[in-house]
C-alpha positions in Angstrom: 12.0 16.7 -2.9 12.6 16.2 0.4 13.3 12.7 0.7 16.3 10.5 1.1 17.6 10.0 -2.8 20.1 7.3 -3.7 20.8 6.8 -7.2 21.2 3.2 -8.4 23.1 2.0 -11.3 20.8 0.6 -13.6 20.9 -1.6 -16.7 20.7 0.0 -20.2 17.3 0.8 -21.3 15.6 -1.4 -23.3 12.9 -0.2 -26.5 9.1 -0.9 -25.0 8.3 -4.2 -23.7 4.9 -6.3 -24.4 3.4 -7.4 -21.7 4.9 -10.8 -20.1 2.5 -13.7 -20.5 1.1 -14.7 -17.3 2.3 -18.3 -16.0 0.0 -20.6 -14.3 0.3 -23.4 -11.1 1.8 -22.6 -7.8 5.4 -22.9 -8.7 5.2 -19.9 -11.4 7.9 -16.9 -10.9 7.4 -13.6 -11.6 8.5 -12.1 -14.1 12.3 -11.0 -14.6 13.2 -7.3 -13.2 12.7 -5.3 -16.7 15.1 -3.4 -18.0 15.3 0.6 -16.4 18.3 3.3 -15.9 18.4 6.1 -14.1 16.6 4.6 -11.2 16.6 6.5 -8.0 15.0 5.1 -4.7 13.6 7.7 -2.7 13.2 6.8 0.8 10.6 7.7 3.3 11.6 10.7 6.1 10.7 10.4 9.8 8.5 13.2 10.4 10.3 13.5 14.1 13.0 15.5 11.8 11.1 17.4 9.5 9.0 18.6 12.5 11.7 19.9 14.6 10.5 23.7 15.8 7.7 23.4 14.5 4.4 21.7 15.9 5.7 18.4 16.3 2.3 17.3 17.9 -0.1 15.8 15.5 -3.7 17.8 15.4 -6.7 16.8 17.0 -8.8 14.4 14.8 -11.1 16.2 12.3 -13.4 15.4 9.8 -13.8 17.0 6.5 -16.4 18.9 5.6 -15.9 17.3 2.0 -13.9 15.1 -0.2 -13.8 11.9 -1.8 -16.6 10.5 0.0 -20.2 11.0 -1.4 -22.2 9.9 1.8 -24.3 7.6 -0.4 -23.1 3.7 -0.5 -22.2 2.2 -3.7 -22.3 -1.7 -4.3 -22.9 -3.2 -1.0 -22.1 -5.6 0.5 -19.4 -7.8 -2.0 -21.5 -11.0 -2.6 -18.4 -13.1 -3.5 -15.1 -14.1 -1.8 -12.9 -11.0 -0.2 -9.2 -11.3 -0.9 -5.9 -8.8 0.3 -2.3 -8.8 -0.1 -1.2 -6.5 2.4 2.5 -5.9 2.2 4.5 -4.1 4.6 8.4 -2.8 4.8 10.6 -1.6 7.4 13.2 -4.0 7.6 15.0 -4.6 3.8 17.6 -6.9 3.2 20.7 -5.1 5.2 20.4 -1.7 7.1 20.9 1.0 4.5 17.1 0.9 3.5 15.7 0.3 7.1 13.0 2.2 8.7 12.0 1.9 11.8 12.1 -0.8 14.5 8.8 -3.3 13.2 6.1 -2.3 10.5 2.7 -1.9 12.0 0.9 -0.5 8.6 0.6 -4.0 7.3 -0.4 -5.3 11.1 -3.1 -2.7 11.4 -4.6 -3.2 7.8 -4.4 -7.3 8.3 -6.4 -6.2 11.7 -9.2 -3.8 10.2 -9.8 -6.3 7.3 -10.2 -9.2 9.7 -12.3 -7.3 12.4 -13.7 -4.9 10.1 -14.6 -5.5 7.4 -15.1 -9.9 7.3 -11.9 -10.8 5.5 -11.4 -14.6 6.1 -7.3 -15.1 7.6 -6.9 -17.7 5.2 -7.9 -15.1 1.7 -5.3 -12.5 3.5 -2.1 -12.5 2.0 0.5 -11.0 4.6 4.0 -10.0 4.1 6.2 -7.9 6.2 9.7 -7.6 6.8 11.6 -10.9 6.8 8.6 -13.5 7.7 7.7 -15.1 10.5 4.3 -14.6 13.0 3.1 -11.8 14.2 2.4 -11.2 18.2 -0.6 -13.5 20.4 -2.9 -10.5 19.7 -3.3 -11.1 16.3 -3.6 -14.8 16.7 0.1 -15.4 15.7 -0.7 -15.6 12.1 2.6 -16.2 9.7 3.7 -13.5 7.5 6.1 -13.6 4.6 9.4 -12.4 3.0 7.9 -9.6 0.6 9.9 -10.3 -2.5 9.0 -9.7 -6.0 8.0 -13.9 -6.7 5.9 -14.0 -3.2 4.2 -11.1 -4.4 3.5 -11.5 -7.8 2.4 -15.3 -6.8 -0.2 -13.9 -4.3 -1.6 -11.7 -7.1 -2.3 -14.5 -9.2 -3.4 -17.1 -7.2 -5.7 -14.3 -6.4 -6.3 -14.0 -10.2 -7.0 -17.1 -10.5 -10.1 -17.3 -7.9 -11.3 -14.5 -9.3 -11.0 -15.0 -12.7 -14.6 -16.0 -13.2 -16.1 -14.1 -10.2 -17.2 -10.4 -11.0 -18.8 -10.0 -7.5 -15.5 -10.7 -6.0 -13.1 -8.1 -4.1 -9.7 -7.1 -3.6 -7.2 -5.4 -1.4 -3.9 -4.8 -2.2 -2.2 -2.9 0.4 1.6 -1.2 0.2 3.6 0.7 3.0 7.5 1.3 2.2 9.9 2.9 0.3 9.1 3.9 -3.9 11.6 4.4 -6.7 11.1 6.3 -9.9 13.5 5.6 -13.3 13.2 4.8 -16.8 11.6 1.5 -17.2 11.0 -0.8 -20.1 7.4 -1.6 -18.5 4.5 -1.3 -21.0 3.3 2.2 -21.2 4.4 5.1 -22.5 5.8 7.1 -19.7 8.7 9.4 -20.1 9.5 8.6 -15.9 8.1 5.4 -14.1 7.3 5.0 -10.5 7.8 1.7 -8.7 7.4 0.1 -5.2 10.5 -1.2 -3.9 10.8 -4.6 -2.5 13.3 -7.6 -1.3 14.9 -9.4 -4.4 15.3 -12.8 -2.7 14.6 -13.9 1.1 18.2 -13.5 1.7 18.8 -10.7 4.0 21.8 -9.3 2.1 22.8 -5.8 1.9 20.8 -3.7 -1.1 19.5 -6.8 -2.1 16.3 -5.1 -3.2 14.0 -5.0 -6.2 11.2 -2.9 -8.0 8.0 -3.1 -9.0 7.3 -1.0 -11.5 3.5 0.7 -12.2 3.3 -0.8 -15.5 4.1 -4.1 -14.2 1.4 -4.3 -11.6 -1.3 -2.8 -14.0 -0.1 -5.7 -16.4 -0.6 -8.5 -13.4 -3.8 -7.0 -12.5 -4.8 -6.8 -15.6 -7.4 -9.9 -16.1 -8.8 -9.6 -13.0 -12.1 -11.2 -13.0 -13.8 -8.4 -10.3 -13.9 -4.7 -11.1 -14.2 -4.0 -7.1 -10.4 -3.3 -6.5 -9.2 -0.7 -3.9 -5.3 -0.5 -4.0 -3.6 1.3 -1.1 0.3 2.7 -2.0 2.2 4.5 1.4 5.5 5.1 -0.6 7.4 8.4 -1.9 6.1 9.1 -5.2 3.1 6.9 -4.9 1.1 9.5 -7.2 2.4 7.7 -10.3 1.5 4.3 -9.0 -2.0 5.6 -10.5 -1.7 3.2 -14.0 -3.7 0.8 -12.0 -6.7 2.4 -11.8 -9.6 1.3 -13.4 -13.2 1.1 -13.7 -14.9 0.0 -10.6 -11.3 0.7 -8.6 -10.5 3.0 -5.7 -6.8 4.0 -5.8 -5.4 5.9 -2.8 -2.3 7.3 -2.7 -0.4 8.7 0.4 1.6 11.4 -1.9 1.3 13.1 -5.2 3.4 12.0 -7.8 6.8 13.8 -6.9 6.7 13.9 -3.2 8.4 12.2 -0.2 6.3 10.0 2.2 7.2 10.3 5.9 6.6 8.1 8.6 6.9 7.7 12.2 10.0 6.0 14.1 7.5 4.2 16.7 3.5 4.3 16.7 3.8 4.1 21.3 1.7 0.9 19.9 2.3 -3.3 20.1 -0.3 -4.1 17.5 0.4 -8.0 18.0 1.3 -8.4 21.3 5.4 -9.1 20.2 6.6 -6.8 23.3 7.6 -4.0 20.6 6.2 -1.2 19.7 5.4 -0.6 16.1 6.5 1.6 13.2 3.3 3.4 10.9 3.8 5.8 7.7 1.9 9.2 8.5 -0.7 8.6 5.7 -1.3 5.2 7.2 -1.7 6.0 11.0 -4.8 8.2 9.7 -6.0 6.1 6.7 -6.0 2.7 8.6 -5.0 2.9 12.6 -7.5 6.1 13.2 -10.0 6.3 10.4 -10.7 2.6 10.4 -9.9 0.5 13.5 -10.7 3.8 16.0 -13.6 4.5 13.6 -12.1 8.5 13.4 -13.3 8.7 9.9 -17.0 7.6 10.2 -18.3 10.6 8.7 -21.4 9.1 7.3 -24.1 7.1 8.1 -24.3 4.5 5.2 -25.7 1.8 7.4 -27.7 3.4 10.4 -26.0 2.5 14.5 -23.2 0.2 12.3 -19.7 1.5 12.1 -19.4 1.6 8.3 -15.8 3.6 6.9 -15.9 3.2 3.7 -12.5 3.5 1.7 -13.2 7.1 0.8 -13.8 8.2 4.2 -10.7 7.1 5.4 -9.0 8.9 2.6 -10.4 12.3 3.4 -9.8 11.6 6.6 -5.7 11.2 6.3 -5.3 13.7 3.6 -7.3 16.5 6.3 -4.6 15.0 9.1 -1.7 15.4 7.8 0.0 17.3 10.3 0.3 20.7 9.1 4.3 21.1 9.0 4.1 18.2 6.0 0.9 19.4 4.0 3.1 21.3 1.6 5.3 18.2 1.6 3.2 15.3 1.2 -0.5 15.6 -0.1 -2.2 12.6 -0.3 -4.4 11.7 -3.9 -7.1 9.2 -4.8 -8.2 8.0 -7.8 -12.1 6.8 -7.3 -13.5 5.0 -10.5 -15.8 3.2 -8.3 -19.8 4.3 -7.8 -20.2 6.5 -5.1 -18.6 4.8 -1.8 -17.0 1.4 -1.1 -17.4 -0.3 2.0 -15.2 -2.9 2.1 
């Protein structure tokens, strides 16, 4: 493991849980944190430091020759409303969990959904960092606090749209750090995996919480749409796979025991804020290059129209990888939907 490991004291754990009924209304809160031990946050690594004598410089773009993708479109095009919660971390409560100087993961995907792909602003749920706007270039759109309540109440508000609408879609996007321990949430695992996020808005030292794989399989759970592509850029993101589904693409910047890496600064101001923007390695490729540059447009699915679908821009990460972290971080997907999704 070549990540950065801190072990956290966790509360004793508990026999199996059932799953937490779902509460209704705008004022619901998530769930309480469930009971784990042995919980270990394993922290992304800048890829500046694992690269050093080595070839630092990130390869020329490729396409592969094959993969996920199957060249022929699935479903097409999503007759019903499109919806995202697109969350992205470098800042967390404090410094000891920090980064990188501003997240642009979350800014790029908000970007290729809107410009892309015909997301509506208003169906994208955006969280990065501590809130606020982002930059002019992306219209100064508000973002907000990613804690475990914000996010859980953008998945069902979500739900709830959907609920009764099969032709429906969803994003849920995820770039920051991941956690694995021994949690009380649902399924029978031996060792959980978990996304780690802020516990409240306040920004106090370790004041951070988890999300644990059973727990977001349980809130996705009565999801009215099968068409569901989940996106996890985290250290062990591999066992964030319990969501997968019929009619879902899950992609998944590591396996399940490796380290994510990202880098300190992408030489890029997505919004137009003046600085320059952090991007996990798996997400520069999957997102910045294979979607918004189009790098990953292997296919012709709709003739003359730029049309990535979310399998292209899998195999198009996972075959740019630089090559001093392939044996460190191998991206996985999880495709349960029919042939290729375009978004």
């Amino acid at each position: 493991m070549f990540g950065i490991v801190l072990s956290l004291a966790g509360t004793s754990l508990a026999s199996q849980a059932a799953p937490v009924e779902k509460q209704q209304g705008q004022n619901r809160k998530a769930p309480k944190p469930i009971p784990a031990s042995n919980i270990e946050v394993v922290k992304k690594v800048f890829s500046e430091d694992m690269g050093k004598g080595k070839d630092k410089g990130k390869p020329s773009p490729s396409k592969p020759e094959s993969g996920a993708a199957t060249g022929i479109l699935g479903d097409y095009p999503a007759t019903g409303n499109k919806y995202a919660v697109v969350i992205g971390i470098c800042d967390y409560p404090g410094t000891a969990y920090d980064l990188c100087e501003s997240d642009g993961d979350s800014l790029h995907m908000y970007k290729a959904l809107i410009e892309l792909y015909g997301y509506k602003a208003e169906n994208i749920m955006l969280f990065k960092d501590g809130g606020g706007f982002t930059g002019p270039a992306l219209g100064n759109v508000a973002y907000n606090v990613p804690t475990r309540d914000n996010i859980y109440n953008a998945i069902m508000d979500i739900e709830e749209d959907t609920a009764l609408s099969p032709d429906d879609e969803v994003v849920f996007f995820f770039s920051g750090h991941g956690t694995k321990g021994m949690a009380a949430d649902g399924d029978e695992e031996a060792i959980d995996e978990a996304i780690v996020v802020w516990n409240t808005e306040n920004d106090k030292e370790g004041d951070i919480t988890y999300i644990w794989d059973g727990e977001l399989k349980n809130w996705f759970s009565d999801f009215g749409t099968a068409r569901i592509v989940f996106v996890f850029d985290s250290c062990l993101a591999g066992g964030m796979n319990d969501v997968a589904s019929d009619g879902r693409v899950v992609n998944m910047a590591t396996g399940e025991t490796q380290s994510a890496y990202v880098y300190s600064t992408a030489g890029e101001d997505v919004d137009g804020d003046g600085i320059k923007d952090g991007e996990g390695v798996f997400s520069r490729y999957f997102v910045n290059e294979g979607m918004l540059q189009g790098l990953a447009d292997k296919y012709d699915h709709i003739i003359d129209i730029p049309d990535v679908v979310v399998e292209e821009a899998f195999d198009y990460a996972k075959a740019n990888i630089p090559s001093y972290l392939k044996v460190r971080q191998k991206p996985v997907i999880s495709d349960k939907f029919d042939n290729d999704l375009l978004l």
